[in-house]
C-alpha positions in Angstrom: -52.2 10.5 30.1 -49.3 9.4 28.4 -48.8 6.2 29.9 -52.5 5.5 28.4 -50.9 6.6 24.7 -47.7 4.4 25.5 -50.1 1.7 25.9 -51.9 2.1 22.9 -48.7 3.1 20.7 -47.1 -0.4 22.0 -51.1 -2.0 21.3 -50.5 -0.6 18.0 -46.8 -1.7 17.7 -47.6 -5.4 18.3 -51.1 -5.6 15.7 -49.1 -3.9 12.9 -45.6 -5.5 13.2 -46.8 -8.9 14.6 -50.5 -10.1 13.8 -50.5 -8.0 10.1 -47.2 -8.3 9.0 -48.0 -12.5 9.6 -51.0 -12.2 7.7 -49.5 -10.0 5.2 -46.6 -12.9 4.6 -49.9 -16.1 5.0 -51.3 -14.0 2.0 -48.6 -13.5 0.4 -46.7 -16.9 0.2 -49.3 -19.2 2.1 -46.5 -19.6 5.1 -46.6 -17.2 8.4 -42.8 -16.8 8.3 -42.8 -18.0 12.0 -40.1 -19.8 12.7 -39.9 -19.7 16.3 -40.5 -22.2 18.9 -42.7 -20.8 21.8 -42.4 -23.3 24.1 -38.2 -23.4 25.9 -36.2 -25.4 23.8 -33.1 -24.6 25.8 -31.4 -23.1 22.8 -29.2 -19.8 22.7 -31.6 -17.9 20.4 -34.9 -18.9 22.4 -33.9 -17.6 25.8 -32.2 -14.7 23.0 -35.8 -14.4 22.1 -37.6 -14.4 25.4 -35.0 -11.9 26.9 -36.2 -9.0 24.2 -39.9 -9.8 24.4 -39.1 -9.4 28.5 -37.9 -6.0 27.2 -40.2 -5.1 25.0 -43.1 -5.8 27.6 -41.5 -3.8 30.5 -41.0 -1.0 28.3 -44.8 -1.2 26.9 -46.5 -2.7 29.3 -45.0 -2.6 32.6 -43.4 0.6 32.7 -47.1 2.5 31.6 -49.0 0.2 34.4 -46.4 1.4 37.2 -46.9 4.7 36.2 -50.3 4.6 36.9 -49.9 2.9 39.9 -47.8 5.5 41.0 -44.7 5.2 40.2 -42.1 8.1 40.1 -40.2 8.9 36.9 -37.3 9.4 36.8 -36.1 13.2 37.4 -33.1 13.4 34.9 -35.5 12.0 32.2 -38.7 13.8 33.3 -39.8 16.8 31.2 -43.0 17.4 28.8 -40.8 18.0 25.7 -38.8 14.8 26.5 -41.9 12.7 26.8 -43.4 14.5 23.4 -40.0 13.8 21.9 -40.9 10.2 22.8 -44.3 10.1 21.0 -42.3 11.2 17.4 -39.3 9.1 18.2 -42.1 5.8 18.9 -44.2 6.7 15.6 -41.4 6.9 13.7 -39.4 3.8 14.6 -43.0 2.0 14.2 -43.4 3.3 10.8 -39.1 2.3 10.1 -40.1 -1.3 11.7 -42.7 -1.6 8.9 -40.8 -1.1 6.2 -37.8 -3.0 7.3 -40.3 -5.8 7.4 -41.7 -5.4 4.2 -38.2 -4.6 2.4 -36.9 -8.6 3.5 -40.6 -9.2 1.3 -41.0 -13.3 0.7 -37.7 -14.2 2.5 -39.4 -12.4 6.4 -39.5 -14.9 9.0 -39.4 -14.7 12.6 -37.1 -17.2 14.2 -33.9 -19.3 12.7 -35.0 -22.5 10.6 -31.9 -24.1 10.2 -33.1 -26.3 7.1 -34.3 -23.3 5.7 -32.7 -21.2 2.8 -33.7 -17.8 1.9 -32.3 -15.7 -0.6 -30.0 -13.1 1.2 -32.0 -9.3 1.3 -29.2 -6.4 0.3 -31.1 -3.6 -0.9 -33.8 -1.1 0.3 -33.2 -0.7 4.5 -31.0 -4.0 4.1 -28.5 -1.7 2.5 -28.4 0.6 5.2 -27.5 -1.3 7.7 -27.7 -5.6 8.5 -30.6 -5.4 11.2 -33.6 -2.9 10.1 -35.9 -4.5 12.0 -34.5 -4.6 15.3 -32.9 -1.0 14.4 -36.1 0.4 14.1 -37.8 -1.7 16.9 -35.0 -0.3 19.4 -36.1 3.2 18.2 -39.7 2.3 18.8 -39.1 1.5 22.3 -36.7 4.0 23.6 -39.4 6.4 22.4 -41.9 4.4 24.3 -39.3 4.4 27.1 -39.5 8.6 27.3 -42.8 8.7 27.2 -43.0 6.7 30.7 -39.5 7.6 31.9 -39.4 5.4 34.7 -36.9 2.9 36.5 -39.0 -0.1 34.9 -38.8 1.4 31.2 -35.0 2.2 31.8 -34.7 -1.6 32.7 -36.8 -2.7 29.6 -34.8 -1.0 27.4 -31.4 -2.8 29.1 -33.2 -5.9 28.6 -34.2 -5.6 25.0 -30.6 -4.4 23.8 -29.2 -7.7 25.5 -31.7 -10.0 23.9 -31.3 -8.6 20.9 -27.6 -8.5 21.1 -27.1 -12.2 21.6 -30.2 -12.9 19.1 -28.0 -11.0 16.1 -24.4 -11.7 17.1 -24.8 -15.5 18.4 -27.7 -16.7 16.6 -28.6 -15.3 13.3 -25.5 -13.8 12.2 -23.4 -17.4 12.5 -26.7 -18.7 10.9 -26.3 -16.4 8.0 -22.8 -17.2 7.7 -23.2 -21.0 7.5 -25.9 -20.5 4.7 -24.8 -18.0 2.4 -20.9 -17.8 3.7 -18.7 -15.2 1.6 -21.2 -13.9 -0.1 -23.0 -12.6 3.6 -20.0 -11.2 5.1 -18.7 -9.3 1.8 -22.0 -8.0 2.3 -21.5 -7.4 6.4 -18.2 -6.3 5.6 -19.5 -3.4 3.8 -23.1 -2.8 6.1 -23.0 -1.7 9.5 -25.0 -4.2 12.0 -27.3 -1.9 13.7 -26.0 1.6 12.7 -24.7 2.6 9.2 -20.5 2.0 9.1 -20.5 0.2 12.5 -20.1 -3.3 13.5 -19.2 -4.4 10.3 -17.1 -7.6 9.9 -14.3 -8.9 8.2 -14.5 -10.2 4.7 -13.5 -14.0 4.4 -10.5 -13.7 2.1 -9.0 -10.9 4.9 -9.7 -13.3 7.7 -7.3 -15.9 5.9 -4.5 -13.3 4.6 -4.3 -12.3 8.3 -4.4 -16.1 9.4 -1.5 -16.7 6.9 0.4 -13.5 7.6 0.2 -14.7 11.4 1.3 -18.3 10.2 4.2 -17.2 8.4 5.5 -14.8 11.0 5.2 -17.5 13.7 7.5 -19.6 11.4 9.4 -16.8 10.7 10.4 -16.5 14.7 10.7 -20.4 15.0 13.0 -20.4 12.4 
């Protein structure tokens, strides 16, 4: 059944990305990487956080177990090459995931330490695009998603994209600015956020030629 192989492929998922790739980075450098606080903190990047993981267990968990239990799929999205499709498109961004992870090398964490400095990771998948990781992860899951094409894998997938949305854009991405400042958004100015060439944003020194240009054509009209 594939909703038995979705469960497993998500199974799968969560010991490789999560339990290895922590004991991977505890062998490595004697630190999990996990920076994240489990229990609500109120702050924007745990509810951020717990908004994905709702995602990711709809998608991996819930939408397999309602399938089973009956279930309908959803007719626009139900066909046997579409839910093979899925098995590829779920290996694959498993396998991307992986080496996204392994790419950031000493400097992975999970979770924003604000005390913490790491140096900033360019190259390998980083110089594709800014967000590997959750690239790959969205991949994962929308492959996972037509596997069990259902109303509760379609609303996983919604979830996940607005967790990770916030996380990126209003969490890590003014966290990275703060700590590494022009030298991260030269770098985002030239690297697409999620897809190569999109989301990129605005170098520092253009930020303040258009602040000045506005400036002086404001004082322009008073005069």
């Amino acid at each position: 059944m594939m909703a038995i192989a979705a469960l497993v492929l998500f199974a799968v998922m969560m010991l490789v990305l999560g339990a290895g790739r922590r004991h991977i980075q505890l062998r490595r450098t004697g630190d999990s990487g996990n920076r994240r606080t489990w229990c609500p903190d109120g702050s924007l990047e745990w509810w951020a956080l717990a908004g994905a993981d709702l995602g990711y267990l709809l998608v991996g968990v819930g939408a397999p177990l309602a399938d089973v239990a009956g279930l309908a799929p959803l007719a626009v999205m139900d066909h046997p090459l579409g839910r093979g499709l899925g098995v590829a498109v779920a290996v694959l961004g498993i396998l991307l995931a992986l080496v996204a992870q392994l790419s950031l090398g000493d400097s992975w964490r999970i979770g924003i330490d604000e005390t913490e400095r790491t140096p900033l990771v360019t190259t390998g998948a980083f110089g594709v695009v800014r967000n590997p990781i959750f690239t790959a992860a969205i991949v994962a899951f929308c492959g996972l998603a037509l596997m069990v094409p259902n109303l509760v894998a379609v609303a996983g997938v919604a979830v996940m994209l607005i967790g990770i949305q916030v996380q990126v854009r209003l969490a890590e991405e003014p966290y990275l600015r703060r700590v590494h400042g022009p030298a991260y958004t030269d770098y985002a100015s030239r690297v697409g956020r999620f897809l190569p060439g999109l989301g990129r944003l605005q170098r520092e020194h253009d930020t303040r030629r258009g602040a000045a240009t506005r400036s002086h054509h404001n004082d322009d009209a008073r005069g």
